[in-house]
matplotlib code that plots the C-alpha trace (Angstrom):
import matplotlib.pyplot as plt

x = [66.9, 69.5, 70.2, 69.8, 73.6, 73.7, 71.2, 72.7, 75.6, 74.3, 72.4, 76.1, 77.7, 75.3, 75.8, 79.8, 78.8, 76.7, 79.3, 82.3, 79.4, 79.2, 82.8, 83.5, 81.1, 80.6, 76.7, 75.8, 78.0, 76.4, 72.0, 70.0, 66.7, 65.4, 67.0, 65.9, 62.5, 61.0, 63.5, 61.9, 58.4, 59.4, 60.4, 58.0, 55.1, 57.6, 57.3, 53.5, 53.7, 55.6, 53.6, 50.5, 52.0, 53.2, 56.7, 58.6, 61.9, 60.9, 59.6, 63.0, 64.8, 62.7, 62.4, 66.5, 66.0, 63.7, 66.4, 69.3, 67.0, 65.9, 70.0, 70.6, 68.3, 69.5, 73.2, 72.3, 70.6, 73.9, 76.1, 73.5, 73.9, 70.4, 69.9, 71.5, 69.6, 70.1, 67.6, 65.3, 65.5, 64.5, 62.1, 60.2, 60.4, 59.6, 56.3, 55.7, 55.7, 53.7, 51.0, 50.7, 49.9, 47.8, 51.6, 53.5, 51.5, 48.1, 45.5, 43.0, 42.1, 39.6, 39.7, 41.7, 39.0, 39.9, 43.5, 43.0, 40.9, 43.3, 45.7, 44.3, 43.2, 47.2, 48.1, 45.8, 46.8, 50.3, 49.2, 47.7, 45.0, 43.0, 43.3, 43.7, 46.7, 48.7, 47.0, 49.5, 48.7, 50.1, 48.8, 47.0, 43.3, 41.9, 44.9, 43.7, 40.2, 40.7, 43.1, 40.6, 37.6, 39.8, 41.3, 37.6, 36.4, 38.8, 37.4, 34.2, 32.9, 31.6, 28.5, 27.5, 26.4, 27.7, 23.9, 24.3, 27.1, 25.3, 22.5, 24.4, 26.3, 22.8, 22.0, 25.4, 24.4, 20.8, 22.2, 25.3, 22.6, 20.3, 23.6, 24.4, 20.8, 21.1, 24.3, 26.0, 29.7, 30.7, 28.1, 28.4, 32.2, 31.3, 28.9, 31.5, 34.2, 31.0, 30.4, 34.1, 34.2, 31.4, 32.6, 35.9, 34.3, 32.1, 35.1, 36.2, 33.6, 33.6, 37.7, 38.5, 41.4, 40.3, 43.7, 44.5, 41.2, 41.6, 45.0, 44.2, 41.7, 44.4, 46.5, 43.3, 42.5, 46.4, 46.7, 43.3, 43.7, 47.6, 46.0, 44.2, 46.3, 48.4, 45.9, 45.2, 48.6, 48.1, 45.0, 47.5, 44.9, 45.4, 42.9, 41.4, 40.5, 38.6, 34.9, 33.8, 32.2, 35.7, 37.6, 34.8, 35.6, 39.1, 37.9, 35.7, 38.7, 40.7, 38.6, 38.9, 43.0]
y = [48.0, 48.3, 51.1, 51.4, 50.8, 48.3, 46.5, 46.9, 45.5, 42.6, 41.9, 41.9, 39.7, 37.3, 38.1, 37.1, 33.9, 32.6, 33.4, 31.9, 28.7, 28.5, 28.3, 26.2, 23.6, 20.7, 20.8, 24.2, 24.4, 21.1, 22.8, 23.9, 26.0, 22.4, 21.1, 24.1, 24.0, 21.6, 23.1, 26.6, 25.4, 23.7, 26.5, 28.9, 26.3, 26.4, 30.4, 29.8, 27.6, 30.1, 32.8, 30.9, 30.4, 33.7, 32.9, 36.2, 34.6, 31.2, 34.2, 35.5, 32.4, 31.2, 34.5, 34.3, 30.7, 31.8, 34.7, 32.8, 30.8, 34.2, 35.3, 31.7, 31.5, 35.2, 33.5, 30.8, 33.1, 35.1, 32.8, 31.9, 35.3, 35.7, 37.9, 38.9, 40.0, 43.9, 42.7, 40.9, 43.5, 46.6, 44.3, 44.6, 47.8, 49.1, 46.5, 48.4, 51.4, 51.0, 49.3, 51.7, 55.6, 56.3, 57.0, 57.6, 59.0, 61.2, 58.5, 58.9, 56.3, 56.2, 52.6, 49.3, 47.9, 50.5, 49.8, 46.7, 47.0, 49.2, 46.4, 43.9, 46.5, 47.7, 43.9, 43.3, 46.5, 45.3, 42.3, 39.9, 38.1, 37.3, 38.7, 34.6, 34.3, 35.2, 31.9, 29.3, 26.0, 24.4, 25.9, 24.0, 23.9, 25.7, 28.2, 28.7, 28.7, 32.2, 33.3, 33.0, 34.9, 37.7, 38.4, 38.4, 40.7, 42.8, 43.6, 43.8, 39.9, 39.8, 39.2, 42.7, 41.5, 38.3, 37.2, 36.8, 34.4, 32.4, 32.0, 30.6, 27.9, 27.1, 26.0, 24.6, 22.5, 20.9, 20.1, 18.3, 15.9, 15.4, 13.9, 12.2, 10.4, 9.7, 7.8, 9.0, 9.0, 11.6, 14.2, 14.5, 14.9, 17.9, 19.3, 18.6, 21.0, 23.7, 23.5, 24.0, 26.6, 28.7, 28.5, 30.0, 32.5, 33.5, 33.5, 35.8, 38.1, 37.5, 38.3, 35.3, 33.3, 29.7, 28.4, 29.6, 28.7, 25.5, 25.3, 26.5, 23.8, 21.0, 22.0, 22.4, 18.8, 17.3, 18.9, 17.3, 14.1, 13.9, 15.0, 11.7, 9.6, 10.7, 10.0, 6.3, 5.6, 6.8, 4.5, 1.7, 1.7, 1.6, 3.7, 0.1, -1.0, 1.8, 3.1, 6.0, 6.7, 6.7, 8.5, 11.4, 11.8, 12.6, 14.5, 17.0, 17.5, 18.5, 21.2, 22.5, 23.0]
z = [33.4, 30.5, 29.2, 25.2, 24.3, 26.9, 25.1, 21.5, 23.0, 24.1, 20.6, 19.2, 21.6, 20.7, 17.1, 18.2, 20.0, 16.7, 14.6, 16.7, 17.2, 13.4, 12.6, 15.6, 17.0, 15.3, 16.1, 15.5, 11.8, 10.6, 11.7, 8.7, 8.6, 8.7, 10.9, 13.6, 12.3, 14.6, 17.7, 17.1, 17.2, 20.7, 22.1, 20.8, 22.8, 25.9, 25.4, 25.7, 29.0, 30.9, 29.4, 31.1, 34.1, 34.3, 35.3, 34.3, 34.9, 32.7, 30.0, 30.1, 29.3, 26.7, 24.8, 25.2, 23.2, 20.4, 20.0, 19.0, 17.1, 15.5, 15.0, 14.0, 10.8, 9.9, 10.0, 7.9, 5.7, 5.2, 4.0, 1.8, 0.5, 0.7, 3.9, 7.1, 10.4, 9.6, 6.3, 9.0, 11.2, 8.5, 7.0, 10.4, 10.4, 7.6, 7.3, 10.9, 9.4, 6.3, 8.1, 11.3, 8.5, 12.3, 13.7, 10.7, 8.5, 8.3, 8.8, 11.8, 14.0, 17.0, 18.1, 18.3, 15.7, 13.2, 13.8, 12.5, 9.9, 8.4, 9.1, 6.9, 3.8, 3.9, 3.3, 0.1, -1.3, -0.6, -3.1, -0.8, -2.6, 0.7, 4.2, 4.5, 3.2, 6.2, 8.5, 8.3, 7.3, 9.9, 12.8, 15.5, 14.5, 17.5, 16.7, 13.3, 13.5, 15.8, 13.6, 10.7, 12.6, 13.4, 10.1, 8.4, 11.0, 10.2, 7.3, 8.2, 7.9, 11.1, 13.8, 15.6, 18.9, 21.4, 21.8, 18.1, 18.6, 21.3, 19.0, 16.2, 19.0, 20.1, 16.7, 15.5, 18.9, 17.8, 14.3, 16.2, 18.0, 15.0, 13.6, 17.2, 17.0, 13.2, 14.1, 10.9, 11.8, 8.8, 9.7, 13.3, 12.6, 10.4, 12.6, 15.8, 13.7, 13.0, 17.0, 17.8, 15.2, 17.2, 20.5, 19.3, 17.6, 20.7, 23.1, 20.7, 21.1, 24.9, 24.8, 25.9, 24.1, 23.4, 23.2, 26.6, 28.0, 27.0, 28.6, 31.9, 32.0, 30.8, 33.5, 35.8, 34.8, 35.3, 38.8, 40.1, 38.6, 39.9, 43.3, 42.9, 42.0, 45.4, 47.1, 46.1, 46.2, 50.1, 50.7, 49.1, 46.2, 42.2, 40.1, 38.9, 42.2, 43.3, 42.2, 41.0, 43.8, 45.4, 43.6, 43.0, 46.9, 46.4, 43.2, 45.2, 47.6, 44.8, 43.5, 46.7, 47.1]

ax = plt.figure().add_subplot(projection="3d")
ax.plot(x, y, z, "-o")
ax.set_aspect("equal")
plt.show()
């Protein structure tokens, strides 16, 4: 591993390479914040793939693009007058340190869940009208919705027990297929979202991540159904020429690899 000046001086050679980038390239001087939005968001999702495949060396990389992303916006931000990345830098720290008083100041803690809590009552004395505020809009629904469960649980708004949980999924369920067998389009929407809602919340309480659940069982899904296609291509089959029947043969065989 690096040692601490190694690392600072590798934070300012890439703080060269932007700025000799900015002067000279004719790509990198003519990129706004706008421009880099949609590039950042990219990357940021490829983060999350190799974070889910677990592919240190992948993590490495990508963390190394959402960097110069990072040092790209501060640039812009500079000749803008507006900030630099030594303002984006203490900014972080000094919100770190304002909203940890457990290590920096006198507060007592005895639990993650207390952490936390804290957490969110700092940020509305620090003028935040809702512990809401901080869920962007446009997050991914699935995203959001845990997003929204633990930021009200942190302040208390919360079920005590998983069985709890269960029970109110159980329910959101049976009103789902009195809508289903009423056959009104707009309510069983509704009640869909209200079922979704409750699953995330009960992965929650099961510590489960429901965005990377979900993933796992994309890829789960992609790697099986690939595996058949293979092997229909083998038999000298297409997909449409071959029953279910068939391919839940090949299906089975999948599930095993």
């Amino acid at each position: 591993m690096n040692t601490r000046s190694e690392q600072l001086a590798a934070f300012d050679r890439l703080l060269t390479i932007m700025d000799e980038l900015r002067e000279k390239c004719p790509w990198d001087r003519k990129q706004t914040m706008q421009t880099l939005r949609h590039l950042t968001i990219e990357e940021t999702y490829e983060l999350g793939d190799a974070i889910l495949d677990n592919d240190l060396e992948e993590v490495k990389k990508e963390l190394g693009d959402i960097l110069l992303h990072i040092v790209f916006y501060a640039k812009i931000g500079s000749e803008t007058q507006d900030f630099d990345i030594a303002d984006v830098a203490h900014g972080i720290c000094e919100k770190l340190i304002n909203r940890h008083p457990h290590i920096y100041g006198d507060v007592k803690v005895e639990n993650e869940e207390e952490v936390k809590q804290n957490w969110e009552n700092i940020k509305l004395k620090e003028g935040k009208k809702s512990v809401l505020e901080g869920v962007p809009n446009g997050l991914p629904s699935l995203v959001k919705a845990n997003r929204i469960q633990d930021k009200v649980a942190g302040v208390g708004f919360d079920w005590e027990k998983p069985e709890q949980v269960f029970e109110k999924l159980k329910e959101e369920l049976g009103e789902l297929q009195e809508e289903v067998e009423a056959n009104d389009a707009d309510k069983m929407e509704s009640e869909f979202g209200d079922v979704l809602f409750s699953m995330v919340n009960y992965a929650r309480f099961l510590k489960i991540n429901p965005e990377n659940a979900l993933e796992r069982t994309n890829k789960k899904f992609i790697n099986r159904f690939q595996y058949l296609e293979q092997k229909a291509k083998e038999a000298g089959k297409t997909m449409s020429d071959m029953s279910l029947a068939e391919m839940d043969v090949f299906w089975e065989e999948a599930k095993q690899l």
